[in-house]
PDB file of the backbone (N, CA, C, O) and the ligand in Angstrom, with CONECT records:
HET     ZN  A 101       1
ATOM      1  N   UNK A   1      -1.696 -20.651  14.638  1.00  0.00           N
ATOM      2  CA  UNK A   1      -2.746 -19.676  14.370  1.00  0.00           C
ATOM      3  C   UNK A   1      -3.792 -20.294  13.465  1.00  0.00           C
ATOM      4  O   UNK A   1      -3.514 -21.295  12.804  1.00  0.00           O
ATOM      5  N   UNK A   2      -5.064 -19.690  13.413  1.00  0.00           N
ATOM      6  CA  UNK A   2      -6.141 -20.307  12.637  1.00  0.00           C
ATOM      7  C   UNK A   2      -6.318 -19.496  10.884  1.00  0.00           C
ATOM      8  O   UNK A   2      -6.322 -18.265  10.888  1.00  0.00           O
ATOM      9  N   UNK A   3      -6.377 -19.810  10.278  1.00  0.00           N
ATOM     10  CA  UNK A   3      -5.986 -19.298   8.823  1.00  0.00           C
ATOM     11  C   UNK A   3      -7.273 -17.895   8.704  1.00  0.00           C
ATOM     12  O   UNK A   3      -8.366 -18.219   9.171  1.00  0.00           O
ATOM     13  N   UNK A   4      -7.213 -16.892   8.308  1.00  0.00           N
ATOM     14  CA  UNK A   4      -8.183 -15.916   8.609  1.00  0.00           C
ATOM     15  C   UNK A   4      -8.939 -16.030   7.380  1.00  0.00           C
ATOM     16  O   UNK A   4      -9.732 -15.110   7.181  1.00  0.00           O
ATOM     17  N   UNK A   5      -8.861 -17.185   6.285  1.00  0.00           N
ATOM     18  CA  UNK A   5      -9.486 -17.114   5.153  1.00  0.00           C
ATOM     19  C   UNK A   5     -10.919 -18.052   5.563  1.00  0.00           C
ATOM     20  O   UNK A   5     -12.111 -17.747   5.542  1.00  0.00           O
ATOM     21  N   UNK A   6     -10.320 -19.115   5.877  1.00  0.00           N
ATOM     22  CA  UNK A   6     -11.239 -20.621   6.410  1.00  0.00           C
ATOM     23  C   UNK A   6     -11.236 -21.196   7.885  1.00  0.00           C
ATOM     24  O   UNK A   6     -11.753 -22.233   8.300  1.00  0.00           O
ATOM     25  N   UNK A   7     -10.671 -20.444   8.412  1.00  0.00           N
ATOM     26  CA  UNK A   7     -10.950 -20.108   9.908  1.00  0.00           C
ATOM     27  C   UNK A   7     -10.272 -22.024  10.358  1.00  0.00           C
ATOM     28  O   UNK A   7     -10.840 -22.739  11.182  1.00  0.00           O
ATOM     29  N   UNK A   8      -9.473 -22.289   9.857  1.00  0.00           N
ATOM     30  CA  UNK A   8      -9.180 -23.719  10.414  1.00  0.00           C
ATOM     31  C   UNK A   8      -7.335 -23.981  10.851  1.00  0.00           C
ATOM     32  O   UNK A   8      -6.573 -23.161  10.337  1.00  0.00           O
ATOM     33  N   UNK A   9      -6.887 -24.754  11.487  1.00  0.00           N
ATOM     34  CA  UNK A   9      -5.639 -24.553  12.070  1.00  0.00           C
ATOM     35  C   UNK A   9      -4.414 -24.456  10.783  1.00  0.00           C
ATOM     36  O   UNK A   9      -4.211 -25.176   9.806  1.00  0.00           O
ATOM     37  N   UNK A  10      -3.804 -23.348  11.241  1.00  0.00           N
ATOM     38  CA  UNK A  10      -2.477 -23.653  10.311  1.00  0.00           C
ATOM     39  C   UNK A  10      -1.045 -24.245  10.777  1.00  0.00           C
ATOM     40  O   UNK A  10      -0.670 -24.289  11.949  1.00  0.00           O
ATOM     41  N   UNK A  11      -0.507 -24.573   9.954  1.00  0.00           N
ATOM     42  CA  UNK A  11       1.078 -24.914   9.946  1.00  0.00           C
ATOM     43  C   UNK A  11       1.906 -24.236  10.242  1.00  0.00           C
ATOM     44  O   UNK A  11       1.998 -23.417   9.328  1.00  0.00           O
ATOM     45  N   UNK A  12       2.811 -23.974  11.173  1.00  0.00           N
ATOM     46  CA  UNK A  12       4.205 -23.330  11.288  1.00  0.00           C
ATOM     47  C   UNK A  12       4.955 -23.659  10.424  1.00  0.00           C
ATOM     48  O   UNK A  12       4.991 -24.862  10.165  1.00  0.00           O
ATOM     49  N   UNK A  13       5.869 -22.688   9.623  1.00  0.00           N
ATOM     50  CA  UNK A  13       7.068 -23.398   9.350  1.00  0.00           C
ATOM     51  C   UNK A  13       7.880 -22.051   8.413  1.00  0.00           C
ATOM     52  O   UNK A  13       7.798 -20.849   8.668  1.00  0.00           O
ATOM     53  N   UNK A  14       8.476 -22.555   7.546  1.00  0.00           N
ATOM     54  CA  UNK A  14       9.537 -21.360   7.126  1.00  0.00           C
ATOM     55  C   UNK A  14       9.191 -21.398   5.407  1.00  0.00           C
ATOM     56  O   UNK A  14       8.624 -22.389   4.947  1.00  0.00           O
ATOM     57  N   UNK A  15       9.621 -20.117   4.418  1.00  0.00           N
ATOM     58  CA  UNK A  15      10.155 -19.726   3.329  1.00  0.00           C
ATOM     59  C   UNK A  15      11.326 -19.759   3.403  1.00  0.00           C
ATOM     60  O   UNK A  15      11.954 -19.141   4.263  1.00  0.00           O
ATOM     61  N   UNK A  16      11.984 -20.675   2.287  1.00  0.00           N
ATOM     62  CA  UNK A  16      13.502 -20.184   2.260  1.00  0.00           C
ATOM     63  C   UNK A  16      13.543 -20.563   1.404  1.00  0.00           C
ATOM     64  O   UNK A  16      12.791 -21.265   0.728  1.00  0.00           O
ATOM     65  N   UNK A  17      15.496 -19.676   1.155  1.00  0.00           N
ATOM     66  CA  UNK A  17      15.576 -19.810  -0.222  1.00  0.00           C
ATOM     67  C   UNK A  17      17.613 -19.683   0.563  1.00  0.00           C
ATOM     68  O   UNK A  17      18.234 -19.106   1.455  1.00  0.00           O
ATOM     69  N   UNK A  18      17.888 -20.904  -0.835  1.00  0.00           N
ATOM     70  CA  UNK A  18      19.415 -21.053  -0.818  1.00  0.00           C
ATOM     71  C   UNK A  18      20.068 -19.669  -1.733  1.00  0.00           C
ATOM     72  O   UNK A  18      19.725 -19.473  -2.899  1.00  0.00           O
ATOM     73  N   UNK A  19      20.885 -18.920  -1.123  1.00  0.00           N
ATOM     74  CA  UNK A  19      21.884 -17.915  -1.797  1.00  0.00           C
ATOM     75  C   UNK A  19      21.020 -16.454  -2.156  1.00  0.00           C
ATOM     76  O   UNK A  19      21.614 -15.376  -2.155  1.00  0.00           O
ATOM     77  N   UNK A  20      19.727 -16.545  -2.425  1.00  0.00           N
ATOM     78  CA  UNK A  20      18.512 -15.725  -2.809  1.00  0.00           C
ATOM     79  C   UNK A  20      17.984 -14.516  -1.896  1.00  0.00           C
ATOM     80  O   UNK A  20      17.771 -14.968  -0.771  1.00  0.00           O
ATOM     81  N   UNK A  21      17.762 -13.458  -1.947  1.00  0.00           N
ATOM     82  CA  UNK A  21      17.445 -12.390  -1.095  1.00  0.00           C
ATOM     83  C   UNK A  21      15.757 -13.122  -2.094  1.00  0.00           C
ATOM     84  O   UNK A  21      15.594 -13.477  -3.261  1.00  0.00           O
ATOM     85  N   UNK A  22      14.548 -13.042  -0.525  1.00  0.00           N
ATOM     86  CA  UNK A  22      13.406 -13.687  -0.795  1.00  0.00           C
ATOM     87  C   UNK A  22      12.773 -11.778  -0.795  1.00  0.00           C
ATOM     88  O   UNK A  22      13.141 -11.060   0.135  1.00  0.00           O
ATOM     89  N   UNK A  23      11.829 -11.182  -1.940  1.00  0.00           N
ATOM     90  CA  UNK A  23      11.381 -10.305  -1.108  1.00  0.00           C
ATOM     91  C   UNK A  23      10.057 -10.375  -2.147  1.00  0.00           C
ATOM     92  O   UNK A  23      10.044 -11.169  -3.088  1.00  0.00           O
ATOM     93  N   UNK A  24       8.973  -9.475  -1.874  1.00  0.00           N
ATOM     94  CA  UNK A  24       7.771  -9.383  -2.637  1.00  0.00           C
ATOM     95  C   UNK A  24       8.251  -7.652  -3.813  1.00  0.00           C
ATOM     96  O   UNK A  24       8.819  -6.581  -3.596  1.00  0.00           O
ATOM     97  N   UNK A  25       7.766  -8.149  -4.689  1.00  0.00           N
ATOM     98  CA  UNK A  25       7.659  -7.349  -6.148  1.00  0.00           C
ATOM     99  C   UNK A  25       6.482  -7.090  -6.450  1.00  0.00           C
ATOM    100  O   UNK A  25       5.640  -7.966  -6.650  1.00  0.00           O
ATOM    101  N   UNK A  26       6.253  -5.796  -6.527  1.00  0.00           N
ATOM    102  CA  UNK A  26       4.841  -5.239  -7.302  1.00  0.00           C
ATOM    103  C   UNK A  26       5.474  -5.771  -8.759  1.00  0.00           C
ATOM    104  O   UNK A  26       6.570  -6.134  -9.184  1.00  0.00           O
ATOM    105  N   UNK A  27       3.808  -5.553  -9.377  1.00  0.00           N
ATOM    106  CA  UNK A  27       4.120  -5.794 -10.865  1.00  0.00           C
ATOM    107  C   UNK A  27       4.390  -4.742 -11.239  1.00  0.00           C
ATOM    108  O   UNK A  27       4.288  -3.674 -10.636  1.00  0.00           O
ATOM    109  N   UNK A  28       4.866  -5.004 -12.569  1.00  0.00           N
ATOM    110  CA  UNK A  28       6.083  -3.804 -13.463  1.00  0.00           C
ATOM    111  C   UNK A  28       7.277  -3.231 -13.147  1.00  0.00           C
ATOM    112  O   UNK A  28       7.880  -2.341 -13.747  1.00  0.00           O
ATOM    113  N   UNK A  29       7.745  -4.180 -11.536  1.00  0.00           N
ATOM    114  CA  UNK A  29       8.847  -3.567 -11.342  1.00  0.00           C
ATOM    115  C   UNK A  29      10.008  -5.329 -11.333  1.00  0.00           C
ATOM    116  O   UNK A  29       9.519  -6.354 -10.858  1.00  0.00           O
ATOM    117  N   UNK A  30      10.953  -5.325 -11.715  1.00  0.00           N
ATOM    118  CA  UNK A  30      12.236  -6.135 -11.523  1.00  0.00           C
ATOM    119  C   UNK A  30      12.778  -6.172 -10.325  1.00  0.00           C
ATOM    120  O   UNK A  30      12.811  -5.139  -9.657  1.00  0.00           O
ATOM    121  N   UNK A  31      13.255  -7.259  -9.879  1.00  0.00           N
ATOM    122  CA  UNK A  31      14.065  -7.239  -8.421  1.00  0.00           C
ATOM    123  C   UNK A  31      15.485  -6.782  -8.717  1.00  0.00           C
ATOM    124  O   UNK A  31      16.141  -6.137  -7.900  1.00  0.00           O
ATOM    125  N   UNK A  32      16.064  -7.244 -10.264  1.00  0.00           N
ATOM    126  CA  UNK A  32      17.524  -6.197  -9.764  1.00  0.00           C
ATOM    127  C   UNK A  32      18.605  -7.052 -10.166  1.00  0.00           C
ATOM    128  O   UNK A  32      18.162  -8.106 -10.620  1.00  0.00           O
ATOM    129  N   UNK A  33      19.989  -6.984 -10.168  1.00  0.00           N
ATOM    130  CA  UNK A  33      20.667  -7.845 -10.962  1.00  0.00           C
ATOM    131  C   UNK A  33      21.402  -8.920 -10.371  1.00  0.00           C
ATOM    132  O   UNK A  33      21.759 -10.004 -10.833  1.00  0.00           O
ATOM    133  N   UNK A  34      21.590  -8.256  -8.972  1.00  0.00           N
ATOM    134  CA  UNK A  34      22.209  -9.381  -7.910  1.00  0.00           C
ATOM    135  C   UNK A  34      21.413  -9.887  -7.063  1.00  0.00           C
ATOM    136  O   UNK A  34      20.386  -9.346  -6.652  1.00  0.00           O
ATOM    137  N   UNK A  35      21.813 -10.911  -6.762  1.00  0.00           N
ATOM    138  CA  UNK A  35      20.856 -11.697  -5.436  1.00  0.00           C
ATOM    139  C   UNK A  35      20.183 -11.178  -4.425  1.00  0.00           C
ATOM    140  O   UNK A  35      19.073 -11.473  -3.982  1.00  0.00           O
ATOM    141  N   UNK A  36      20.911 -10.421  -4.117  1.00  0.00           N
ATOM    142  CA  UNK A  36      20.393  -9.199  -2.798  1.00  0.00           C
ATOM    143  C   UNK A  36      19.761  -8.184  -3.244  1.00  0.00           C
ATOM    144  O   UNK A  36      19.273  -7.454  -2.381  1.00  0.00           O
ATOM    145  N   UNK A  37      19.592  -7.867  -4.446  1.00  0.00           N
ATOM    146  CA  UNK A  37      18.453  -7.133  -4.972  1.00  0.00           C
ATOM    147  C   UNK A  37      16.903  -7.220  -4.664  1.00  0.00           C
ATOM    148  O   UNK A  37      16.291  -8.286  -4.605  1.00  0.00           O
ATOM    149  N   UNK A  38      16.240  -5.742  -4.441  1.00  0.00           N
ATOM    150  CA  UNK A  38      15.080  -5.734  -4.243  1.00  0.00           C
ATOM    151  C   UNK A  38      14.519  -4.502  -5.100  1.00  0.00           C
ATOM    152  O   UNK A  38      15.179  -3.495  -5.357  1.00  0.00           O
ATOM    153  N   UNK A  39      13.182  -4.741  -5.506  1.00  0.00           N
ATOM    154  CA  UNK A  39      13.027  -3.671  -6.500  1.00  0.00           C
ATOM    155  C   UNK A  39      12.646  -2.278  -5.883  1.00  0.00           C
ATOM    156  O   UNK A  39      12.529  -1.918  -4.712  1.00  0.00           O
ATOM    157  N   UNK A  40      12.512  -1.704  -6.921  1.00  0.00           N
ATOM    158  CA  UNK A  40      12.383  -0.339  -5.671  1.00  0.00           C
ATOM    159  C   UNK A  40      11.399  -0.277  -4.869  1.00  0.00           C
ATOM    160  O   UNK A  40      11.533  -0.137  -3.654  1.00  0.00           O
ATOM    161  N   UNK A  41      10.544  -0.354  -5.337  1.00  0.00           N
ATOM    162  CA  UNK A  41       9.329  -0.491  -4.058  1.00  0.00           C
ATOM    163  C   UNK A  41       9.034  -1.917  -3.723  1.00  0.00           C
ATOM    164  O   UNK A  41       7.900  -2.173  -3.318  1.00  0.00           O
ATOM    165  N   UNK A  42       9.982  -2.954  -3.851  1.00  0.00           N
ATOM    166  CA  UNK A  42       9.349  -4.055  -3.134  1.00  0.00           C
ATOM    167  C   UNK A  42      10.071  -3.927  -1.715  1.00  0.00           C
ATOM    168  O   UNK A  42      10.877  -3.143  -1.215  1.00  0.00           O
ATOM    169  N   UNK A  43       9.174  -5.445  -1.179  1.00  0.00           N
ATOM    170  CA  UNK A  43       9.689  -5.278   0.061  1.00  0.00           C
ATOM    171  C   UNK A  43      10.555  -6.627   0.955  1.00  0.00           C
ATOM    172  O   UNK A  43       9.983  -7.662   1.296  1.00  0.00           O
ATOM    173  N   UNK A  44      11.271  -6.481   1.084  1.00  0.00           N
ATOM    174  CA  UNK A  44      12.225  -7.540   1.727  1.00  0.00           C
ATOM    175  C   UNK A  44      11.701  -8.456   2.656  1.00  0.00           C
ATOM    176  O   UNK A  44      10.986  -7.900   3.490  1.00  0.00           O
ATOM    177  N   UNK A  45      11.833  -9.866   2.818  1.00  0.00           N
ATOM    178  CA  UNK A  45      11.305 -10.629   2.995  1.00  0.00           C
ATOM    179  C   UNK A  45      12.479 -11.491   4.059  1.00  0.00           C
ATOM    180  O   UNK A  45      13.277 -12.215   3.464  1.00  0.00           O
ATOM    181  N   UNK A  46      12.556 -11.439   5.147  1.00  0.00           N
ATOM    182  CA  UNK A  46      13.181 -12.487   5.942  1.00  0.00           C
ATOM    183  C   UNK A  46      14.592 -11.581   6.304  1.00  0.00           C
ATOM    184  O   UNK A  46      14.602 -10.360   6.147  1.00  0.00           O
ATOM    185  N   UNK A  47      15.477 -12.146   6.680  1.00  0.00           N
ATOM    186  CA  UNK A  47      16.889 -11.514   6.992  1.00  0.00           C
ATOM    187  C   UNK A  47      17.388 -12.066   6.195  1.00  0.00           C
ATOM    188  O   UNK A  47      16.806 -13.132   5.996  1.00  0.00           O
ATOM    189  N   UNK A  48      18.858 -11.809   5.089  1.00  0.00           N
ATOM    190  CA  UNK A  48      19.540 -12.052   4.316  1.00  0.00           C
ATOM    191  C   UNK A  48      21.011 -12.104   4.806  1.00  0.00           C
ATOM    192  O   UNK A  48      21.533 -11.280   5.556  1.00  0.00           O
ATOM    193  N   UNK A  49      21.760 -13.507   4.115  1.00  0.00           N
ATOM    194  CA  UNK A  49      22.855 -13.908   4.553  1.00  0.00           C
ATOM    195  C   UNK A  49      23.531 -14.473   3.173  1.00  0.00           C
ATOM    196  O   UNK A  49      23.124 -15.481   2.596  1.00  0.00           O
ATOM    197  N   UNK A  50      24.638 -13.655   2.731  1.00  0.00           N
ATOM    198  CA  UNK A  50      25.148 -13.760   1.285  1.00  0.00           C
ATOM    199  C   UNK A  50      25.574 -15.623   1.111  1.00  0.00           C
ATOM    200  O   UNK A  50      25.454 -16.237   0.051  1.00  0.00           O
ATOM    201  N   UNK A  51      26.163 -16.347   2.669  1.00  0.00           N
ATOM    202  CA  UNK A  51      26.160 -17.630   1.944  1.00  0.00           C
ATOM    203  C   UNK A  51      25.208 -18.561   2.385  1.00  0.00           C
ATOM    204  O   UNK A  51      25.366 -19.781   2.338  1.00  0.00           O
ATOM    205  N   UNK A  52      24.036 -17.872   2.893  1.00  0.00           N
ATOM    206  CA  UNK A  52      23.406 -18.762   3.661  1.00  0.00           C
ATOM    207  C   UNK A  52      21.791 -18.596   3.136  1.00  0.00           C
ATOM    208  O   UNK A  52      21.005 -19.513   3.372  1.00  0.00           O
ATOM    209  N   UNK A  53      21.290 -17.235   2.328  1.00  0.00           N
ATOM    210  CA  UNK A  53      20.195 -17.089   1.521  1.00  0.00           C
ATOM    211  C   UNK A  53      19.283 -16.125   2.426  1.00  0.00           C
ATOM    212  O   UNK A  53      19.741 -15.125   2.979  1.00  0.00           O
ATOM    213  N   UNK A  54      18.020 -16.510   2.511  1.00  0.00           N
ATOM    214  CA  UNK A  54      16.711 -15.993   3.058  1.00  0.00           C
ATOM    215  C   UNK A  54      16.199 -16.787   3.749  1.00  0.00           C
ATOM    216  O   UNK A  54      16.717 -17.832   3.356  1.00  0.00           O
ATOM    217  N   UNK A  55      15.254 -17.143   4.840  1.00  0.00           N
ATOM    218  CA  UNK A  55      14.577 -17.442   5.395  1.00  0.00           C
ATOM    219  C   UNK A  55      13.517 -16.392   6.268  1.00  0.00           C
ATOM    220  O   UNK A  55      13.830 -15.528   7.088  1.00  0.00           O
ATOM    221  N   UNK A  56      12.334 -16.738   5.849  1.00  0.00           N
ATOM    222  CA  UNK A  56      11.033 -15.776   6.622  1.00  0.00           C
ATOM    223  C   UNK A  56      10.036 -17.178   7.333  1.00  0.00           C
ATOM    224  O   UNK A  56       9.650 -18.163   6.705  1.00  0.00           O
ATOM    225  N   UNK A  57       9.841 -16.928   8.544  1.00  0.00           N
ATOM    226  CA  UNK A  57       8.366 -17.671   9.125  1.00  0.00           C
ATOM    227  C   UNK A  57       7.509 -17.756   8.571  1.00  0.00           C
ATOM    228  O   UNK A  57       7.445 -16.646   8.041  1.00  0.00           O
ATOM    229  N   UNK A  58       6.357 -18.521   8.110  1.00  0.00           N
ATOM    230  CA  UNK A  58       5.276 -18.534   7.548  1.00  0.00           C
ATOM    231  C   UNK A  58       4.653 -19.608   7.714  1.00  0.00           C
ATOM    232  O   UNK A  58       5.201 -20.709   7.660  1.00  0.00           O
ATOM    233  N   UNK A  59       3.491 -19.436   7.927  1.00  0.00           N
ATOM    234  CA  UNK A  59       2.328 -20.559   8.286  1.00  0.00           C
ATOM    235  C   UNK A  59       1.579 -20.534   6.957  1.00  0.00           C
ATOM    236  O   UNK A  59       1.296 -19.682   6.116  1.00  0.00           O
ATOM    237  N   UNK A  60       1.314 -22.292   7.197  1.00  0.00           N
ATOM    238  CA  UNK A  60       0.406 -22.618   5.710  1.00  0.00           C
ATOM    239  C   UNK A  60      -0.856 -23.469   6.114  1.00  0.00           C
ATOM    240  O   UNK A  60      -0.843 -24.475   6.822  1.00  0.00           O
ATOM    241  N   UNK A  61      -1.626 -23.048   5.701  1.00  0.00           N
ATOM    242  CA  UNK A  61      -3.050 -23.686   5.201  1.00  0.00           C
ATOM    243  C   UNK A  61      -3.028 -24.469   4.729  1.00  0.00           C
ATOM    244  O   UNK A  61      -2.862 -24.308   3.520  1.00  0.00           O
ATOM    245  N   UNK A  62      -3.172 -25.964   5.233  1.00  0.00           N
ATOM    246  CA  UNK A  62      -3.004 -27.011   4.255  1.00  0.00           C
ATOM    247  C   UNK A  62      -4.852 -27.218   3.328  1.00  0.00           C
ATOM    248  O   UNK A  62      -4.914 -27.810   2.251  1.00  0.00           O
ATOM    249  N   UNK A  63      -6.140 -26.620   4.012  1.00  0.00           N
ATOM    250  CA  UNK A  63      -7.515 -26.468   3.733  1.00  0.00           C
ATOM    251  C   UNK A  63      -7.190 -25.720   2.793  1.00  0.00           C
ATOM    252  O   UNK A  63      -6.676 -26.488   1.980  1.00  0.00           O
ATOM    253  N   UNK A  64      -7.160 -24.713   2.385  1.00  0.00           N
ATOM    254  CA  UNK A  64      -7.339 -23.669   1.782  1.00  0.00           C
ATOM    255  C   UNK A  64      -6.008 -23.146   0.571  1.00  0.00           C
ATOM    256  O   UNK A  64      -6.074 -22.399  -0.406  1.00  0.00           O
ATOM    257  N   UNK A  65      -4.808 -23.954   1.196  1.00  0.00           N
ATOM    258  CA  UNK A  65      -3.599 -23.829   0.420  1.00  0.00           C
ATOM    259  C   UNK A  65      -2.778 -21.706   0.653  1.00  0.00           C
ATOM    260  O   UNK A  65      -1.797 -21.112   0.205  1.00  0.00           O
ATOM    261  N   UNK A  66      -3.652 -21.440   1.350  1.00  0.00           N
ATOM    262  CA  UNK A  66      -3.110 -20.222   2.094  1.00  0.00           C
ATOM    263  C   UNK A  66      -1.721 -20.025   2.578  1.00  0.00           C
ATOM    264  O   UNK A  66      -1.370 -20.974   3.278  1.00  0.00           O
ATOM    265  N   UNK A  67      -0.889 -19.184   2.449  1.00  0.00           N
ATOM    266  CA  UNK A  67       0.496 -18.957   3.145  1.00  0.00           C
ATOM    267  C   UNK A  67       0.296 -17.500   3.919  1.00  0.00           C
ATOM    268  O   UNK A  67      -0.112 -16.634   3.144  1.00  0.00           O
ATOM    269  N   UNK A  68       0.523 -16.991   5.459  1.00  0.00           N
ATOM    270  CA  UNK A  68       0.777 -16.291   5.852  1.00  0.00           C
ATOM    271  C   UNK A  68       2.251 -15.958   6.476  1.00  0.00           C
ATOM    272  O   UNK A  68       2.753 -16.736   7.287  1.00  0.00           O
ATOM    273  N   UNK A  69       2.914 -14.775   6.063  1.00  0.00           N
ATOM    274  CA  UNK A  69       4.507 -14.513   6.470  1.00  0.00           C
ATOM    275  C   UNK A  69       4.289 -13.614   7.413  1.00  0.00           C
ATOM    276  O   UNK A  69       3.548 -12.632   7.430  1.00  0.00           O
ATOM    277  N   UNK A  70       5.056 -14.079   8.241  1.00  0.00           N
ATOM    278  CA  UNK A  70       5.271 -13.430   9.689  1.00  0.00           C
ATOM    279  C   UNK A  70       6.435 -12.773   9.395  1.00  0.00           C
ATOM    280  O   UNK A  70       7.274 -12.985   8.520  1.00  0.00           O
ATOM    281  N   UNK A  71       6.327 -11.545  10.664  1.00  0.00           N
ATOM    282  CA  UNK A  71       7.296 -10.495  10.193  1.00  0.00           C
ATOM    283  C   UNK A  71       7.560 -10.104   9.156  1.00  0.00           C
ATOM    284  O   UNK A  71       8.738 -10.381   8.931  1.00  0.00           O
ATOM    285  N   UNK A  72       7.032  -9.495   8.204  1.00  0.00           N
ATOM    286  CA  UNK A  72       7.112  -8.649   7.392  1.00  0.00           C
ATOM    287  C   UNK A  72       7.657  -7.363   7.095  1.00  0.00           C
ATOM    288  O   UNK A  72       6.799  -6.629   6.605  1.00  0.00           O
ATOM    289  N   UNK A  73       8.835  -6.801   7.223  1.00  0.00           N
ATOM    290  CA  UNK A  73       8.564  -5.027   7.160  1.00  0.00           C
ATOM    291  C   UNK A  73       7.941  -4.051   7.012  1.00  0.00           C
ATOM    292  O   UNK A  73       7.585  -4.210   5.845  1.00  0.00           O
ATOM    293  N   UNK A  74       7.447  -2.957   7.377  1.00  0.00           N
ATOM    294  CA  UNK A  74       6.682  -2.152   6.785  1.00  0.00           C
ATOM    295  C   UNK A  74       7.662  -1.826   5.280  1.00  0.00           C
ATOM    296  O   UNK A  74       8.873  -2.046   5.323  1.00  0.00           O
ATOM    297  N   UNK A  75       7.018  -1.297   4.000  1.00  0.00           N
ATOM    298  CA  UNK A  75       7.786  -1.093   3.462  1.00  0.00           C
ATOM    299  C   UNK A  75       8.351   0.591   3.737  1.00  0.00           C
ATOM    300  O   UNK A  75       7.915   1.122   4.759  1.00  0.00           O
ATOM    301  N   UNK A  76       9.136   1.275   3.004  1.00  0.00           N
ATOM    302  CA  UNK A  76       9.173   2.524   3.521  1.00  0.00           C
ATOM    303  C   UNK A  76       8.659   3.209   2.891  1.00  0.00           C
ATOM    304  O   UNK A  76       8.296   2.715   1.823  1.00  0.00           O
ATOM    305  N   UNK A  77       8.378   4.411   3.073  1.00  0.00           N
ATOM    306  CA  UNK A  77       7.969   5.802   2.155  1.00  0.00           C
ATOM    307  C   UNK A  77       8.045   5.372   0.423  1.00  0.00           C
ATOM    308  O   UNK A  77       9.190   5.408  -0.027  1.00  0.00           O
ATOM    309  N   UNK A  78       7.055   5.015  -0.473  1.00  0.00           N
ATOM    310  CA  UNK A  78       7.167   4.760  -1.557  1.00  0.00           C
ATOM    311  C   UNK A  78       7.621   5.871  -2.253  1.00  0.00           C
ATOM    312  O   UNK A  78       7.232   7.015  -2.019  1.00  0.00           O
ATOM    313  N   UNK A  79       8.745   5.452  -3.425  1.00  0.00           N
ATOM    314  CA  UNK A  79       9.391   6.176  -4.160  1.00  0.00           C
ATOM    315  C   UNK A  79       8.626   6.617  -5.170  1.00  0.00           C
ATOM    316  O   UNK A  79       8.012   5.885  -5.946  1.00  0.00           O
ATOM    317  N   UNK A  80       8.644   7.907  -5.186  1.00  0.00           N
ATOM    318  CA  UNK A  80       8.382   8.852  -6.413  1.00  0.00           C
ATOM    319  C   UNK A  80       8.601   8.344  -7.636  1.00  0.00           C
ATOM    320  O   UNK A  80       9.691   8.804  -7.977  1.00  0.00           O
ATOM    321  N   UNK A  81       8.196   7.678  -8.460  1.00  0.00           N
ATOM    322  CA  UNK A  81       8.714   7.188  -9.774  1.00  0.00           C
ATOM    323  C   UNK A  81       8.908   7.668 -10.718  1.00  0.00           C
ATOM    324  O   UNK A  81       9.427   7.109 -11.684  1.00  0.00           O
ATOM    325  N   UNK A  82       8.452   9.090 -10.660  1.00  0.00           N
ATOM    326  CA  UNK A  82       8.362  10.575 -11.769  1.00  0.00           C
ATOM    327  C   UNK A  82       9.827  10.753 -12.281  1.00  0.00           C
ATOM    328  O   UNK A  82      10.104  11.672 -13.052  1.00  0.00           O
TER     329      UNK A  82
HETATM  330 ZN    ZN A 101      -7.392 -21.765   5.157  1.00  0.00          ZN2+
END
């Protein structure tokens, strides 16, 4: 795919992480105490495998230093924090 920042070819390839649930965190919130933790409103990142970690697709911009992740989740219905 062409990077949608600088319009020039990107890289295939993967995020991963050894033993690690990979997911995105808003700020002010913590991912949690175990590995497979995600914070409450973040959102999970790749499929998770307790001895095998995370891995998500993602193409990189080597111009621009850009990362786009494929497949993403929607996240769900954000939690009420009240
Ligand atoms: Zn770029």
């Amino acid at each position: 795919m062409d990077c949608p920042y600088c319009h020039k070819p990107m890289e295939p390839g993967w995020i991963e992480a050894r033993c690690e649930r990979l997911s995105w965190t808003p700020y002010g919130e913590k991912k949690g105490p175990f590995r497979w933790s995600v914070s409450q409103n973040g959102v999970p990142l790749g499929e998770y495998y307790f001895f095998q970690g995370a891995k998500i697709p993602a193409d990189y911009c080597p111009h621009c230093g850009k990362i786009i992740l494929a497949g993403v989740p929607r996240r769900p219905e954000k939690k009420d924090t009240k």
